[in-house]
C-alpha positions in Angstrom: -9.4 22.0 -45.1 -6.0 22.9 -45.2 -4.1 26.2 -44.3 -4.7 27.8 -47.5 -7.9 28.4 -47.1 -9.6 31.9 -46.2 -12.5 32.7 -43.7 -15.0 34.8 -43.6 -16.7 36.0 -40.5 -19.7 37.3 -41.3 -21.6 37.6 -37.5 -24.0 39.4 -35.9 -23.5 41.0 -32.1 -24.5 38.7 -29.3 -26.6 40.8 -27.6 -25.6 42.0 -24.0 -22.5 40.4 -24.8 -20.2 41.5 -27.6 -20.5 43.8 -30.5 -20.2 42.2 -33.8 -17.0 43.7 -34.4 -16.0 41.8 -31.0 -17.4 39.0 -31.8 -15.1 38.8 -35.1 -12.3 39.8 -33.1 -13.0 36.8 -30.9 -13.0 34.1 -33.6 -9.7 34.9 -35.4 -8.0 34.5 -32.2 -9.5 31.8 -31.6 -8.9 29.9 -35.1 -5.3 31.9 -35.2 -4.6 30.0 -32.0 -4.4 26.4 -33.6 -3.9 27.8 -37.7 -1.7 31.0 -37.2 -1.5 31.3 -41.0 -5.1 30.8 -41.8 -5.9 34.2 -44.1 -9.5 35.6 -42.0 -11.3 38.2 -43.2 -14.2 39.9 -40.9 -16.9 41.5 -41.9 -19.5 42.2 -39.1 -22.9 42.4 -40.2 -26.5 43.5 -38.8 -30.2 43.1 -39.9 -31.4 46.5 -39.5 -31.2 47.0 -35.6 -29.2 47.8 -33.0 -25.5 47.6 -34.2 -26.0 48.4 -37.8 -24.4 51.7 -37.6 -21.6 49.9 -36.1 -21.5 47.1 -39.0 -21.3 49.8 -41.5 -18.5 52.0 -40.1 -16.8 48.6 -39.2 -17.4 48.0 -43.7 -15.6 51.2 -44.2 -18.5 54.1 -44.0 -17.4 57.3 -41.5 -19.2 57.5 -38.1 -20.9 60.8 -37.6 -22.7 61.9 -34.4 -25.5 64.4 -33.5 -27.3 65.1 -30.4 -30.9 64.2 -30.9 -33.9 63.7 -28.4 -34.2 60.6 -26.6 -37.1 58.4 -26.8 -38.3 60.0 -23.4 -37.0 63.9 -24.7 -33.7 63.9 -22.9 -31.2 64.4 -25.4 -28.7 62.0 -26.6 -25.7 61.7 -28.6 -26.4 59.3 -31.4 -24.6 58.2 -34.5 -25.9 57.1 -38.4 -23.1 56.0 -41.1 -21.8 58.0 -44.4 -19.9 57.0 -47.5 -20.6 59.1 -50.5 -23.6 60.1 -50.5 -25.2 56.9 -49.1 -26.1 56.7 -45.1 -27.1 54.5 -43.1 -29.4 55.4 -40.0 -30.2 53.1 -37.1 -33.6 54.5 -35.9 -32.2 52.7 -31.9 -29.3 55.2 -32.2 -31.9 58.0 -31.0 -35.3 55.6 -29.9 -33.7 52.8 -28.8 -34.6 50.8 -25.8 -30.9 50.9 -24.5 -32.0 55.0 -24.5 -34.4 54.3 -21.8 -32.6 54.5 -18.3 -31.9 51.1 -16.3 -35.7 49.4 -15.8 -37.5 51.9 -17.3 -40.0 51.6 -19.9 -42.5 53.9 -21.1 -44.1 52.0 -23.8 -47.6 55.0 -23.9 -45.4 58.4 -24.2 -41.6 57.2 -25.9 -41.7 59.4 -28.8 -39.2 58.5 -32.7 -39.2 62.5 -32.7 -35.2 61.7 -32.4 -34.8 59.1 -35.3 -36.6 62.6 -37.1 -33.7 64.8 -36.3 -31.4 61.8 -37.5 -32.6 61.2 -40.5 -32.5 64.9 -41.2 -28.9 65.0 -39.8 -28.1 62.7 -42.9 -30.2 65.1 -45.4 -27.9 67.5 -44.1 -24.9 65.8 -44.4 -25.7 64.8 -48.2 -27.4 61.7 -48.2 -29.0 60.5 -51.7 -30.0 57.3 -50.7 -30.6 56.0 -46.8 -30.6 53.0 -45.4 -33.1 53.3 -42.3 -32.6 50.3 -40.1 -35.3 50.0 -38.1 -35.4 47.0 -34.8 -34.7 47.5 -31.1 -37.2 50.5 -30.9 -38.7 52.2 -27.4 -41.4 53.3 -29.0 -44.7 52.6 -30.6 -46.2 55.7 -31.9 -46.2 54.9 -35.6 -43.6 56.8 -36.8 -45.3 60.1 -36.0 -42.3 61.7 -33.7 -40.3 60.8 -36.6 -42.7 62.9 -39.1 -43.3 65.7 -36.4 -39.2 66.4 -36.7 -38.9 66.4 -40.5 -42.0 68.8 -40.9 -44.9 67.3 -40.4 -47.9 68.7 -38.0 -50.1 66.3 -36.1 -52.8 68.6 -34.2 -55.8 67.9 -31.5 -58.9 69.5 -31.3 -58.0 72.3 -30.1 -55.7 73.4 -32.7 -52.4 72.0 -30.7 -49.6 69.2 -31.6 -50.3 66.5 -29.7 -48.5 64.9 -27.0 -45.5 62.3 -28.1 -46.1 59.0 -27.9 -48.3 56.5 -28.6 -51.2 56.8 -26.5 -51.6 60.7 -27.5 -52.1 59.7 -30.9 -55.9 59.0 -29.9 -56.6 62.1 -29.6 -55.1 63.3 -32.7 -57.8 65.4 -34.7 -55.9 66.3 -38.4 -52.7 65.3 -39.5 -50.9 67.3 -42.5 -47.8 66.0 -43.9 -47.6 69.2 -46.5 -44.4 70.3 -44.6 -42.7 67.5 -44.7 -38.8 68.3 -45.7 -38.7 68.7 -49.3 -35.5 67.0 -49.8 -37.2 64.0 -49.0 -38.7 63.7 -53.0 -35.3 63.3 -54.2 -33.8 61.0 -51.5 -34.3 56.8 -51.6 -35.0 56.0 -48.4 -35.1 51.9 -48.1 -36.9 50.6 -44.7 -34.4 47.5 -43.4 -36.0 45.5 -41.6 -36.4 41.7 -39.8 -39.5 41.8 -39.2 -42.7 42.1 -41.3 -45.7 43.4 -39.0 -48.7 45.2 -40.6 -49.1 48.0 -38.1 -52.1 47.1 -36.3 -54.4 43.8 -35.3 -52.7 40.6 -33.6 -50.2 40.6 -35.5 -49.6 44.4 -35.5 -46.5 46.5 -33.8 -48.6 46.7 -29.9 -49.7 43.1 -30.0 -46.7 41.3 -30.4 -43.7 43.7 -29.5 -45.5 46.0 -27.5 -45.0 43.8 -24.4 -41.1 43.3 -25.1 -41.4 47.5 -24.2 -43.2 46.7 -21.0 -46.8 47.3 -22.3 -49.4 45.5 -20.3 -52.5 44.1 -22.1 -54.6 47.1 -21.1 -51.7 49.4 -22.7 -51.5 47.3 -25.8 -55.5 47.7 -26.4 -54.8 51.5 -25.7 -51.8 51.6 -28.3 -53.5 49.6 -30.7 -56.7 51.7 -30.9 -54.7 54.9 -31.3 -52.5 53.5 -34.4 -55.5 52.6 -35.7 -57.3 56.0 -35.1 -53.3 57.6 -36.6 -54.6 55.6 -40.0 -57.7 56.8 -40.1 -56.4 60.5 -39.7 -54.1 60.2 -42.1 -57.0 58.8 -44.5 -58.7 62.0 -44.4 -55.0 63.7 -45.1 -53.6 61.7 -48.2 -56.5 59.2 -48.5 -56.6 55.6 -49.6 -53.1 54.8 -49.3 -52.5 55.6 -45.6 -54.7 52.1 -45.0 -52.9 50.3 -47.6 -49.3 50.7 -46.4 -50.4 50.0 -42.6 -51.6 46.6 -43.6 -47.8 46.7 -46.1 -45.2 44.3 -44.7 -42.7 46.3 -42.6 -45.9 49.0 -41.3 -45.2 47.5 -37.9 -41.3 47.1 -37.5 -40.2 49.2 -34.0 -43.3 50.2 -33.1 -45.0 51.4 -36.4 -41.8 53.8 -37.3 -42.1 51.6 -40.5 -45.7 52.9 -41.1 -44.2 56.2 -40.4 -41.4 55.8 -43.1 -43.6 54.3 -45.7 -46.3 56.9 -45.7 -44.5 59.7 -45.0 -40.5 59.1 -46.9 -42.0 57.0 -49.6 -39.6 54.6 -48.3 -39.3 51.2 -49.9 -39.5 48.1 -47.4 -36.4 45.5 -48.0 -35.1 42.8 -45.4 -32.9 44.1 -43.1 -30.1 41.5 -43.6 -30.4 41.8 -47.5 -30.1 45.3 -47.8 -26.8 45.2 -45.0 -25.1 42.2 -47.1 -25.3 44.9 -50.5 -24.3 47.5 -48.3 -21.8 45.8 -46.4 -20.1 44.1 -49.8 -21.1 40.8 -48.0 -20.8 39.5 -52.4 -17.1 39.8 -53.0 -15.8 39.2 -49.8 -17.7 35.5 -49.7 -16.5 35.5 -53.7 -13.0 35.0 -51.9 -14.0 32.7 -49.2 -14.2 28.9 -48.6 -15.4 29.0 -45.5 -18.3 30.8 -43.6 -18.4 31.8 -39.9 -22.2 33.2 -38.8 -23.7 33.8 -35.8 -25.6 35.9 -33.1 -25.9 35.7 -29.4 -29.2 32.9 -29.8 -29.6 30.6 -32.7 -33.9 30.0 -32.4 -36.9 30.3 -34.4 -36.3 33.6 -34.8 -33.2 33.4 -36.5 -34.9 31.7 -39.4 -37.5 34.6 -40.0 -34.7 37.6 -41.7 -32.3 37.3 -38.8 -28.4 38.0 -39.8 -27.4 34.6 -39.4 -30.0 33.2 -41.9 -29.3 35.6 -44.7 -25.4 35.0 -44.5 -26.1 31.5 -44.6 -29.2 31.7 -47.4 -26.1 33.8 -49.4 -22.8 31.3 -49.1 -25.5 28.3 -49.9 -26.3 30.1 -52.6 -22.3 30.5 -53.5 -21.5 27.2 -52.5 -19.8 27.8 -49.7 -19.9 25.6 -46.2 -21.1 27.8 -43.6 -20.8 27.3 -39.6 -22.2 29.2 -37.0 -21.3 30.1 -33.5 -23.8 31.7 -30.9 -24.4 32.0 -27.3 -27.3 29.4 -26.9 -28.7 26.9 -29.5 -32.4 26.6 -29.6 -32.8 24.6 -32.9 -32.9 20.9 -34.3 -30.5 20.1 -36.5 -33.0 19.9 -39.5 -33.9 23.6 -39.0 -30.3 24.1 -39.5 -29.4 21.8 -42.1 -32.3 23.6 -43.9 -31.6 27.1 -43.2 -27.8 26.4 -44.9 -25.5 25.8 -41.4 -23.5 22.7 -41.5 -22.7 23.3 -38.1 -23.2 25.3 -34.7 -20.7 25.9 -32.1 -22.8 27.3 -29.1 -20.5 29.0 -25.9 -23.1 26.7 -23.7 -21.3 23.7 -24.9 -17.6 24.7 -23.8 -19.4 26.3 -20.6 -22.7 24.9 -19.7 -23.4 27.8 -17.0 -25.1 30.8 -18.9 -24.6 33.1 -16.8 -20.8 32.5 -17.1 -21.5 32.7 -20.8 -23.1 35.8 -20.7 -20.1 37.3 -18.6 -17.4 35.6 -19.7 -18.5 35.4 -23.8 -15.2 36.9 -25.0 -13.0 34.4 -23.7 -15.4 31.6 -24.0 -16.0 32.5 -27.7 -12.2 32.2 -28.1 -12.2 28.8 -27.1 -14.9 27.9 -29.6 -13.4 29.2 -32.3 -10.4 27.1 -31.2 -12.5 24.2 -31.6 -13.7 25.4 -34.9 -10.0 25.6 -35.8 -8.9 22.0 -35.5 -12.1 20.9 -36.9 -11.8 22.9 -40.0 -8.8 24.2 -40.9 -6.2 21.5 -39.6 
């Protein structure tokens, strides 16, 4: 390559490490080190988790913040995205796991009541269409704290709202989602997500990410039963459909909140990293690039299923443009990568083989990297 040329950084966060925004910070230092007149352009990106708020005002939208409950009902400052009258709303702003204090999990009683108050934050703020990026959630209750604060009643026996969280959902006796904020019928509300869980079963929201929230098996079994028991609720309340969208793709992303929005906001499921690249104007910036830089803190299997670094390089394949990634730790053969569209894969492990200095020392690392990257490429 020769100076000429222009890059794009188009990378995810590296989780417990650097933003996105500092991760593209990073690399053109890096690559400015060794080709000072190399033109860079950075454009942070996210798949629908944590950080997408921070993608979008990083694109150009305007931060706006709210105090909301907390997964646990402590409130908490959180944040969604506004340009026009699109927003985007990170449902780990408000039920994150990061919300839970140091060691703590509460994987039975973490409510989305807060991702509720959010997304009616945005309603109030204007918001036509939403983006609800959904990943990195505390909770597993289906959605139904979300519901409960845009209108909806969820009652016992006895006549009372039920407790938050998961487990309470068991002993839920009628649901009624009559109240449900009428703006909602005018609003598009698209589900972004990276993962594509039906709600309940093995491969539902309890069994495989209800342990990542500290679930044992005995709570998993618990939480499963109830979601299931939430469906069957919600059969008697709207009927057929409420067992058709828990088996949809997307029903199970952060612990059901994706049932929640399909059911309840008519929301339309899309992957995460697609909806962010339209968002995010990921198609002219790459129009102007001959070089892609990708990314996230661990290049694995899961990358290939809807993770950032796979749709920015399913996209510049598609453009014909070479992509190269960097990322914390590299967990994949070289096939996987030539198929997935990455020519190449600087990882900080192989500047600095200690992880634990990687993890601490990523900025700095990551600047020699993209150094590397730099006299490779570009001179």
């Amino acid at each position: 390559m020769n100076r000429t040329q222009r890059v794009l950084i188009a990378a995810d966060k590296f989780k417990g490490s650097l933003t996105a925004v500092q991760v593209a910070q990073r690399v053109t230092a890096g690559l400015h080190r060794v080709a000072p007149r190399t033109e860079v352009e950075a454009l942070p990106v996210a798949d629908g988790g944590d950080g997408t708020v921070d993608a979008a005002v990083a694109a150009g939208f305007e931060r706006r913040e709210v105090r909301v409950a907390g997964p646990l009902g402590g409130e908490v400052t959180a944040a969604f995205a506004l340009r026009g009258d699109m927003a985007v709303v990170e449902m780990a702003e408000a039920s994150g796991l990061q919300r839970l204090p140091a060691g703590v999990f509460a994987p039975l009683t973490s409510s989305t009541y807060g991702s509720g108050e959010l997304l009616r934050a945005a309603l109030d703020a204007g918001a036509r269409t939403i983006v609800f990026g959904v990943g990195g959630s505390a909770t597993t209750d289906g959605g139904a704290g979300m519901l409960a604060a845009l209108g909806a009643r969820f009652l016992d026996a006895d006549g009372e709202p039920v407790a938050p969280g998961g487990e309470s959902l068991r002993d839920l006796a009628t649901a009624d989602l009559s109240g449900l904020d009428p703006r909602l019928e005018s609003v598009d509300v698209v589900l972004a997500s990276d993962v594509d869980n039906p709600l309940t079963g093995p491969k539902g929201a309890p069994a495989v990410y209800g342990p990542q929230k500290g679930a044992s098996p005995d709570d998993v079994a618990v939480l499963d039963a109830a979601l299931a028991h939430f469906v069957t609720v919600l059969e008697k309340s709207i009927g057929a459909k409420a067992a058709e969208y828990a088996a949809a793709p997307g029903a199970g992303a952060a612990g059901g909140i994706g049932y929640g929005a399909l059911v309840g906001l008519g929301a339309s499921f899309r992957p995460g990293i697609e909806v962010m690249l339209d968002v995010l104007g990921f198609a002219s910036a790459l129009e102007r690039a001959t070089l892609v830089i990708t990314g996230e803190g661990s290049l694995d299997e899961q990358t290939l299923h809807g993770k950032a670094p796979a749709g920015v390089a399913a996209a510049a394949r598609a453009a014909g443009k070479e992509v190269i990634a960097v990322c914390g730790r590299l967990a994949l053969p070289p096939e996987a990568l030539g198929r997935a569209g990455i020519r190449r894969v600087y990882p900080l492990t192989g500047v600095e083989p200690d992880v634990a200095r990687c993890i601490a020392e990523a900025g700095p690392i990551l600047e020699d990297v993209a150094e590397r990257i730099g006299r490779d490429f570009l001179t």
